[in-house]
C-alpha positions as CSV (number, residue, x, y, z in Angstrom):
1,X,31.9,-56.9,-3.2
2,X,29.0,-58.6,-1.4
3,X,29.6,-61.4,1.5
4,X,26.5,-63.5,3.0
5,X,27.2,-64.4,6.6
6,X,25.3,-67.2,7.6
7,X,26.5,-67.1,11.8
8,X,27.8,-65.2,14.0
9,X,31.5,-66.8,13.4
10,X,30.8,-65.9,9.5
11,X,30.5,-62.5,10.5
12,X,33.0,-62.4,12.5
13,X,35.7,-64.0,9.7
14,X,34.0,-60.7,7.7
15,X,34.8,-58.2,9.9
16,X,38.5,-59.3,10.4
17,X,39.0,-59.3,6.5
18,X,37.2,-55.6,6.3
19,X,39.8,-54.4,8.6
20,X,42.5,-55.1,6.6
21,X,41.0,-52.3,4.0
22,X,40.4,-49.7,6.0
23,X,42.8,-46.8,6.3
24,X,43.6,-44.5,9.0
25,X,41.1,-42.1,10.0
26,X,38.4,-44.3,7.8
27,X,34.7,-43.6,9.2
28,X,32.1,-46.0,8.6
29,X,28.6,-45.8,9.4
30,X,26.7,-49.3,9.9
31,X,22.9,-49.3,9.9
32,X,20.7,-52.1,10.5
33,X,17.9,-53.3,12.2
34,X,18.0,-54.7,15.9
35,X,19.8,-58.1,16.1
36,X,21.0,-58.1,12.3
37,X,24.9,-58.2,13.5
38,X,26.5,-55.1,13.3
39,X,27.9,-55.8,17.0
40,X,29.2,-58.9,15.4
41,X,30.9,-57.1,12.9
42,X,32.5,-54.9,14.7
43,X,34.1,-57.5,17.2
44,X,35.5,-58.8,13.8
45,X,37.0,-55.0,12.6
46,X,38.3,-54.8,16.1
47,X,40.3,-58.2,16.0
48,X,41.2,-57.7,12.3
49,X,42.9,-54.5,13.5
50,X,44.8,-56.3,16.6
């Protein structure tokens, strides 16, 4: 599956849906450079998941 965010709010929406398929215990390692949203995305996971 591959998702382009274009903003902030696209990365968000992202993040929510990626919650949804992750299972209990689930690790996931984000790398990126400085700035390219993984912040972002995690704000999303965290909302996805309530």
């Amino acid at each position: 599956m591959v998702l382009i965010s274009k903003s902030p709010e696209d990365t968000i929406k992202i993040g929510r849906k990626f919650a949804h398929i992750l299972f209990p215990n689930a690790i996931v390692a984000l790398v990126g450079s400085l700035g390219s949203g993984k912040t972002v995305f995690v704000k999303g996971i965290c909302q996805g998941l309530g």
